[in-house]
C-alpha positions as CSV (number, residue, x, y, z in Angstrom):
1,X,-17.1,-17.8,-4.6
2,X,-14.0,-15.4,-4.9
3,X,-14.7,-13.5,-1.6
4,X,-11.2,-11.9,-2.0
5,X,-12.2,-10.6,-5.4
6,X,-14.9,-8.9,-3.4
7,X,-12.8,-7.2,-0.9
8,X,-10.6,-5.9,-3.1
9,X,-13.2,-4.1,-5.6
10,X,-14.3,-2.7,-2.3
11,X,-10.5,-1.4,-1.4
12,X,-10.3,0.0,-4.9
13,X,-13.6,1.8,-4.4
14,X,-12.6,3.4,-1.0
15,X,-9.3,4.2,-2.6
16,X,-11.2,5.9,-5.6
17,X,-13.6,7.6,-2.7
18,X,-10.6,9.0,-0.8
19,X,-8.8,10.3,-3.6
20,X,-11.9,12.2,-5.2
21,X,-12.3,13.5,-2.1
22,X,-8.4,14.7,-2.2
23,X,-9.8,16.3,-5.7
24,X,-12.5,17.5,-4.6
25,X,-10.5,19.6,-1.4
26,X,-7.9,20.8,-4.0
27,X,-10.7,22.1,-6.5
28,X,-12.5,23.5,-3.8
29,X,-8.9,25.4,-2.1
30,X,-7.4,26.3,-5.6
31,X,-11.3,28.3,-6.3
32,X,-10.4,29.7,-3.1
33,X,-6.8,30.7,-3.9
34,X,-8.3,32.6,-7.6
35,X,-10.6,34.3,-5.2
36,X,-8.1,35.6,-2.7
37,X,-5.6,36.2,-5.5
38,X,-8.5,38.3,-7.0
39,X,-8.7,40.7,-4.1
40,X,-5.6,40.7,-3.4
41,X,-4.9,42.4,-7.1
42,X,-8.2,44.4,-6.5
43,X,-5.9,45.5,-2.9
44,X,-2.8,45.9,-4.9
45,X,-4.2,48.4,-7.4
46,X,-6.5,50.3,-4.6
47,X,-2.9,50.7,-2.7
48,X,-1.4,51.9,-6.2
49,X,-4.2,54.4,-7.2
50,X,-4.0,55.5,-3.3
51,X,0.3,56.5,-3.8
52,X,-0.9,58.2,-7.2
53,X,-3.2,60.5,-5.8
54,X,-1.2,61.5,-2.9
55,X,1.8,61.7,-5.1
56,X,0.0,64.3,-7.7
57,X,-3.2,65.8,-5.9
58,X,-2.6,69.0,-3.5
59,X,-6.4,69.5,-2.9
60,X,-7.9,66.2,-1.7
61,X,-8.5,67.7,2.3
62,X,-7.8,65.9,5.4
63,X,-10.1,63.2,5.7
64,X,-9.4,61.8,2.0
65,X,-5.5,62.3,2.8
66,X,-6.3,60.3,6.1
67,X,-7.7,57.4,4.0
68,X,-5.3,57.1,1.6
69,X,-2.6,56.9,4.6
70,X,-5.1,54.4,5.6
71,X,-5.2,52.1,2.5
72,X,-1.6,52.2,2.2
73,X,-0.1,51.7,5.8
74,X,-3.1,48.9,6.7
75,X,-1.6,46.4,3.9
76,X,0.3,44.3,6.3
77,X,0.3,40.8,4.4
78,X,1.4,41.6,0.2
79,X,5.1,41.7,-0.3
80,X,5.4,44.4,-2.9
81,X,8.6,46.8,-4.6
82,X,8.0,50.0,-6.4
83,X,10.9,51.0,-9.0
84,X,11.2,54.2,-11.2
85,X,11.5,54.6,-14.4
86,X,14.8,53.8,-14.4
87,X,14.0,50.6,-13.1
88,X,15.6,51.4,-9.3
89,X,13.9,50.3,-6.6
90,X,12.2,52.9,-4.8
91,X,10.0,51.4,-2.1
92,X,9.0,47.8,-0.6
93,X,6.8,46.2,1.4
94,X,5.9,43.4,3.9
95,X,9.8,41.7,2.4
96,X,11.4,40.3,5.1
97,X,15.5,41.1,5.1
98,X,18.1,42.9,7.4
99,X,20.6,45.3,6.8
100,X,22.7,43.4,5.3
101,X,21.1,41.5,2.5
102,X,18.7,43.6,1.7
103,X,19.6,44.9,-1.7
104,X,20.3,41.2,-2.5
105,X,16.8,40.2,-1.0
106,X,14.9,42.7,-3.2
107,X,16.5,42.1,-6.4
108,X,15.9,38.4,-5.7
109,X,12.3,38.9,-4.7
110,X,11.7,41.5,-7.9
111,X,12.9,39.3,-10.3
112,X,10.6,36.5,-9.1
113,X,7.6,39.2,-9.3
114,X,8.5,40.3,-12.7
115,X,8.5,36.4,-13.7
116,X,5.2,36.0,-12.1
117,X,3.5,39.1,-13.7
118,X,3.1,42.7,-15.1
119,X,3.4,45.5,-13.2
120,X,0.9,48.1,-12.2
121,X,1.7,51.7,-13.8
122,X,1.5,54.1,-11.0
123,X,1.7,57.9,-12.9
124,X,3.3,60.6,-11.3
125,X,3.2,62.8,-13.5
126,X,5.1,65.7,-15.1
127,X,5.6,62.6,-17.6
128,X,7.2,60.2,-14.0
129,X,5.9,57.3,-13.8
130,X,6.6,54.0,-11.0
131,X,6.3,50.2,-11.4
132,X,4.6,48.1,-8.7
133,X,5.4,44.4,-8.8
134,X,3.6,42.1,-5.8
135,X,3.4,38.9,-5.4
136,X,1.0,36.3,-3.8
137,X,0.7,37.1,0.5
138,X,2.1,34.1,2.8
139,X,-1.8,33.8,3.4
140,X,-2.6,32.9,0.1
141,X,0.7,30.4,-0.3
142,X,-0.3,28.2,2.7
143,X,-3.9,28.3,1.7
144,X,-2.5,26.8,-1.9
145,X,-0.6,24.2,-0.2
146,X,-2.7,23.0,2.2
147,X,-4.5,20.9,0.5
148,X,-1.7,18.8,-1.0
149,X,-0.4,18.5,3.1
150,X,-3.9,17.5,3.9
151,X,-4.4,14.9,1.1
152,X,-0.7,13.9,1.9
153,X,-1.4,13.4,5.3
154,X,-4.9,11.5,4.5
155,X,-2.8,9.4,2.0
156,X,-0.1,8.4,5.0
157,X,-3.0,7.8,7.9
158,X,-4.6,5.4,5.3
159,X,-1.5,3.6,4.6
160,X,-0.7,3.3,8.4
161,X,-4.0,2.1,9.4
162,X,-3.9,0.1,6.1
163,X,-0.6,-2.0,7.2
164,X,-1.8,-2.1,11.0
165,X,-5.2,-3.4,10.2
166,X,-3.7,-5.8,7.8
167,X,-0.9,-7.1,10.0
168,X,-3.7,-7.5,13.0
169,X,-6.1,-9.5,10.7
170,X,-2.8,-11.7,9.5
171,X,-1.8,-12.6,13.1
172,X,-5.6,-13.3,13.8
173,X,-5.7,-15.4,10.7
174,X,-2.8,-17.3,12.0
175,X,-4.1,-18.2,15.2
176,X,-6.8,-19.3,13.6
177,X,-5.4,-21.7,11.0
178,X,-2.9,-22.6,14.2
179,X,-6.0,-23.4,16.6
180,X,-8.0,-25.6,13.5
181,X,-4.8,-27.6,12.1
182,X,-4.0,-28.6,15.7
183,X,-7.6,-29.9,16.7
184,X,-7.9,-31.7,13.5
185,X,-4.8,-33.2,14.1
186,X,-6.5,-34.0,17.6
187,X,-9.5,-35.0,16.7
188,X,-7.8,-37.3,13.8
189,X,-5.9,-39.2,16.3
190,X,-8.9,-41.0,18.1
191,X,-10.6,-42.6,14.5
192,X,-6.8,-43.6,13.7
193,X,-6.0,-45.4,16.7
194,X,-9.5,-47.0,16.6
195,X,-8.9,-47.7,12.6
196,X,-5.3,-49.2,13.7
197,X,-6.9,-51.5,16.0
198,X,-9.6,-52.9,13.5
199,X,-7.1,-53.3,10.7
200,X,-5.5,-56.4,13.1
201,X,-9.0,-57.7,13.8
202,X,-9.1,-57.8,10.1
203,X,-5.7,-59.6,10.1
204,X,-6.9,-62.4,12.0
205,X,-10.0,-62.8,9.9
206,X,-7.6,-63.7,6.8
207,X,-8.7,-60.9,5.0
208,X,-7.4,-61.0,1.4
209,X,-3.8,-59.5,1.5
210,X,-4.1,-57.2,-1.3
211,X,-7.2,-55.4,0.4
212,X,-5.0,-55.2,3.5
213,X,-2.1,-53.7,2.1
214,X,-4.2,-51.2,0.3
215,X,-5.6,-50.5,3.8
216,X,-2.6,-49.9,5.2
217,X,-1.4,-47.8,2.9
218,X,-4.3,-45.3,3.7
219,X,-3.5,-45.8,7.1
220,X,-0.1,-44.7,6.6
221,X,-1.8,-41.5,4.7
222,X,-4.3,-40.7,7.6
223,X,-1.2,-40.5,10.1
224,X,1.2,-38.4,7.5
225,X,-2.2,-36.0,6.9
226,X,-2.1,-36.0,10.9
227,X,1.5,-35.3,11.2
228,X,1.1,-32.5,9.0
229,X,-1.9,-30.8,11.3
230,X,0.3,-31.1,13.8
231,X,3.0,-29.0,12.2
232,X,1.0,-26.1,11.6
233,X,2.1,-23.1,13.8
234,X,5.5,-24.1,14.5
235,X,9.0,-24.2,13.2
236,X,9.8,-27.4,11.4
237,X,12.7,-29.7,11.6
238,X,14.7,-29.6,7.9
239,X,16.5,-32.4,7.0
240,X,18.8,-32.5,3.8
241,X,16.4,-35.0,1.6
242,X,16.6,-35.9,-2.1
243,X,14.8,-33.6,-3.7
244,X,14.3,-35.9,-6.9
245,X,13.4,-38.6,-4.8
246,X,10.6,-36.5,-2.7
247,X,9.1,-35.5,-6.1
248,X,8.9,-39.1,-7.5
249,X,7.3,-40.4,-3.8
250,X,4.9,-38.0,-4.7
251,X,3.5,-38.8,-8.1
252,X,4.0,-42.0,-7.4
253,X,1.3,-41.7,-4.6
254,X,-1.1,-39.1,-6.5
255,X,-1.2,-41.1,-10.0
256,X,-2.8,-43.7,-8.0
257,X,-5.7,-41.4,-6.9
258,X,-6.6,-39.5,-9.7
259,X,-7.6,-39.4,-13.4
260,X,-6.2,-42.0,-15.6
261,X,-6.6,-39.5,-18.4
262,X,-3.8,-37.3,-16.4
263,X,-0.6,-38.3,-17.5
264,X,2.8,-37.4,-15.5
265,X,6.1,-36.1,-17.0
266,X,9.5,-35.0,-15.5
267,X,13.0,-34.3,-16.5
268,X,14.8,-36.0,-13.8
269,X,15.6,-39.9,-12.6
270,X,15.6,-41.7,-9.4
271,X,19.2,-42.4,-10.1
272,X,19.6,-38.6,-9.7
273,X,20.0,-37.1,-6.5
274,X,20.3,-33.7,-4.9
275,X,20.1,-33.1,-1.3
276,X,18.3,-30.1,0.3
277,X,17.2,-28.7,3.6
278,X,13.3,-30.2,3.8
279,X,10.6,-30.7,5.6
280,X,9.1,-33.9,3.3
281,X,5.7,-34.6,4.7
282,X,5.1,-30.8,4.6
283,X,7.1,-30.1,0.8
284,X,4.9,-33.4,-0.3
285,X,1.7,-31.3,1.1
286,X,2.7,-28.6,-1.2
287,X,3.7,-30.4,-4.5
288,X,0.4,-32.3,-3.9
289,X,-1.8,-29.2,-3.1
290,X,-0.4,-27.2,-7.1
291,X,-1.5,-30.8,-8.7
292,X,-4.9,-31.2,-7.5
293,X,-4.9,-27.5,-8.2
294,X,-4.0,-28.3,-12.3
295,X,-6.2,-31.5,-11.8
296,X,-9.2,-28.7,-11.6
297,X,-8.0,-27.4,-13.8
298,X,-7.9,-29.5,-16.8
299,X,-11.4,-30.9,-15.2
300,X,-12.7,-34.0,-17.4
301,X,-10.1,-33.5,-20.4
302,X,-6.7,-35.7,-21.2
303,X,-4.2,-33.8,-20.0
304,X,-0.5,-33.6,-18.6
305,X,1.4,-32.3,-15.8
306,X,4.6,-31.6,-16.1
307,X,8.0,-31.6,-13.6
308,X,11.1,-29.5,-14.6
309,X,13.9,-28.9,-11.8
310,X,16.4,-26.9,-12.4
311,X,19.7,-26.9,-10.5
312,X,21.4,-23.7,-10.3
313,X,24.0,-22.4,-7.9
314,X,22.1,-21.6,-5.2
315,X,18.7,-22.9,-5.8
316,X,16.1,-25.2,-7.0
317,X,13.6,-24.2,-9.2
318,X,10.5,-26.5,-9.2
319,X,8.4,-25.8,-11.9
320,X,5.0,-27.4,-12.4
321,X,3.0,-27.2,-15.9
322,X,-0.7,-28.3,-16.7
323,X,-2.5,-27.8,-19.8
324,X,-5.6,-26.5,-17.9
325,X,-8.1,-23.8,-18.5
326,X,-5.2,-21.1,-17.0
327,X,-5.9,-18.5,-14.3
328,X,-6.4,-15.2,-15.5
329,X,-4.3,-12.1,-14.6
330,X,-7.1,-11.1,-12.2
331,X,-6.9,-13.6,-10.3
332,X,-3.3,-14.9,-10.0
333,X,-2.2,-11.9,-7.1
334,X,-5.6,-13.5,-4.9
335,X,-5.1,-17.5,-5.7
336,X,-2.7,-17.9,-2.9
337,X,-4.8,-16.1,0.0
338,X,-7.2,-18.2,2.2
339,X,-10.5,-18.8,0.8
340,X,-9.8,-18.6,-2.7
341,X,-11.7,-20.8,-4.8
342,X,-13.3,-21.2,-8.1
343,X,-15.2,-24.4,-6.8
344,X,-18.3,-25.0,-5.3
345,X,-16.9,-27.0,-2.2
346,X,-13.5,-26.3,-0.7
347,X,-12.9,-23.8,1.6
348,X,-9.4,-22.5,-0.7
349,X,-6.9,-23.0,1.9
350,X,-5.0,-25.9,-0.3
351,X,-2.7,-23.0,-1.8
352,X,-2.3,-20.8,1.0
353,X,-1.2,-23.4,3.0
354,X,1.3,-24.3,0.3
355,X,2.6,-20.7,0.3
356,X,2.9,-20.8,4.1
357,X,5.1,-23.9,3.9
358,X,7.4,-23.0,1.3
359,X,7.8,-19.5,2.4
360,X,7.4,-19.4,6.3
361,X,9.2,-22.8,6.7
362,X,11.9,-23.3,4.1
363,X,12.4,-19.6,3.3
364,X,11.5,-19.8,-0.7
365,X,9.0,-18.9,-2.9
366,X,6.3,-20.0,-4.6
367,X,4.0,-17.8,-7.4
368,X,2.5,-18.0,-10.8
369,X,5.3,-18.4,-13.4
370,X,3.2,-18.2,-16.0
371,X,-0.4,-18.3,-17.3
372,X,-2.4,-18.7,-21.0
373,X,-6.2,-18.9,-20.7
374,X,-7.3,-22.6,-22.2
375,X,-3.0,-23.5,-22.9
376,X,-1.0,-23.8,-20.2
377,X,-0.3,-22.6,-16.6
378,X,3.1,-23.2,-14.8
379,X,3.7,-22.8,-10.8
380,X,7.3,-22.1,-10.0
381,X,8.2,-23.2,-6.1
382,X,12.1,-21.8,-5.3
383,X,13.7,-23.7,-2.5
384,X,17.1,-22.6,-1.2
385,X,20.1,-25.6,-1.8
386,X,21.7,-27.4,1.1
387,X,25.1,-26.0,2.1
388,X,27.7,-28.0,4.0
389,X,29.4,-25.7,6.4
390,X,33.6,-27.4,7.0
């Protein structure tokens, strides 16, 4: 079961969750904004019918003049600029500005209401009239904004607890895979050694050479599995090795164990050589970890595996091609984490241990080339060349 494919449908649907709720809070604060902006106008024009009755009415008492001071002086949060009719500006508000700059300030500020929107007519008069331009209060502004901060902040707390929660679970993971290679490496030693020891009983019992050598051929298999346990957690020893040579000790061993209807090809010789910096019982772990991989995946067919190296300055490319079922695009960013697997047994570590190795240890790479469903599917492992220092 693809328990990774799991977790990351449910990723995608807290993603989705958090960013409808970023929706939903900008929806909700721009409704907000058209509501404010709506009284603010309603303000605006109150203010301007407030200046056109004191400017032309002589009879409106006390108490009405009192509360029309009232409605003008109590508007302490909409920038606004009156001009004449000649288009000079004849009164502002709530603009901040000193002595200085403050013709500049205004003309700047009027220019950017005119942009916005059209003026309210406030008549004089004796055919006089004034233009007031506002624009939208610093309340309103950071109440339009906010949101964005918020989902922005939202969007950076989930990434940090995102990469913290992820880095925890990898070191956890690791001291994991750490504690279980190292006590089956442990718990591998005791059956050897006891395996070891029957092997020359069966010596001395003249059992038939062939068997034996077979025997200890497995034997030699069972240690080099145990070696590589053993390795797990810490930093290997590179040696420069024959890279060719490495490959061939490989299929050599593997053609052996599985499907005679799997055939082997490769571009390169024995005679060849080409010496780089590696670890061989772990690079052989990896190169036999992709074939039982394409194995699966041509299942009961004939197929063929394919080796093609390529030498360039200052790497090796290694790729590996089977005519297998393919891996689909869904699945080729998951295939290399632990517990991937399409089969029923297997607990999916094969290429996630592979990816440690040629990664963490030789400081390469290793990923999909390429992939056709029901064609072909190549893995490309990069491993850095030698260099001789003088």
């Amino acid at each position: 079961m693809d328990i990774y494919f799991k977790k990351r449908k449910w990723k995608r649907y807290i993603f989705l969750a958090a960013v409808l709720i970023g929706i939903g809070s900008i929806l909700y604060t721009n409704n907000l904004v058209n509501e404010v902006s709506k009284e603010e106008r309603i303000k605006v024009e109150r203010w301007a019918e407030a200046t056109h009755l004191l400017a032309t009415k002589n009879d409106l008492g006390n108490d009405v003049s009192h509360y029309l001071n009232k409605v003008i002086t109590t508007n302490t949060t909409i920038p606004l600029i009156i001009v004449d009719d000649n288009g000079e500006i004849y009164f502002d508000r709530n603009i901040k500005y000193n002595d200085k700059n403050k013709d500049k300030v205004l003309r700047q500020e009027l220019k950017k209401m005119k942009a916005n929107q059209s003026p309210i007519v406030v008549p004089l008069g004796d055919n006089e009239d004034q233009y007031l331009y506002y624009k939208e209060s610093s309340l309103q502004t950071k109440l339009k904004y906010y949101p964005i901060f918020q989902l922005a902040v939202i969007i950076i707390f989930i990434v940090i607890a995102y990469i913290a929660f992820s880095s925890a679970r990898k070191t956890e993971q690791n001291l994991v895979w750490v504690g279980m290679a190292k006590e089956t490496a442990h718990q591998l030693g005791t059956p050897i050694s006891s395996l070891l020891a029957w092997m020359e009983l069966l010596k001395d019992e003249n059992v038939s050479p062939s068997i034996m050598n077979e025997l200890e051929k497995d034997m030699s298999r069972l240690e080099r599995i145990t070696e590589r346990f053993s390795k797990v957690g810490s930093k290997p020893e590179l040696y420069p090795e024959n890279i060719y040579a490495q490959l061939m000790n490989t299929i050599t061993y593997l053609q052996s164990r599985i499907s005679k209807k799997i055939t082997f090809e490769y571009n390169f010789s024995l005679n060849e050589e080409l010496f780089i910096p590696l670890s061989s019982s772990l690079f052989s772990w990896v190169i036999e970890n992709i074939v039982r991989n394409s194995v699966d995946a041509i299942e009961n067919n004939h197929g063929t595996i394919r080796f093609h190296v390529e030498n360039t300055e200052k790497e090796v490319l290694i790729d590996i091609t089977d005519n297998g079922k393919g891996i689909s695009k869904s699945k080729q960013k998951t295939i290399f984490q632990p517990g991937f697997t399409t089969k029923k047994r297997g607990w999916g570590l094969g290429l996630s241990l592979s990816k440690r190795i040629v990664e963490n240890y030789h400081n390469g790479k290793i990923f999909i080339k390429s992939s056709e469903p029901n064609k072909a599917t190549t893995f490309r492992v990069v491993l850095k060349k030698y260099e001789t220092h003088e």
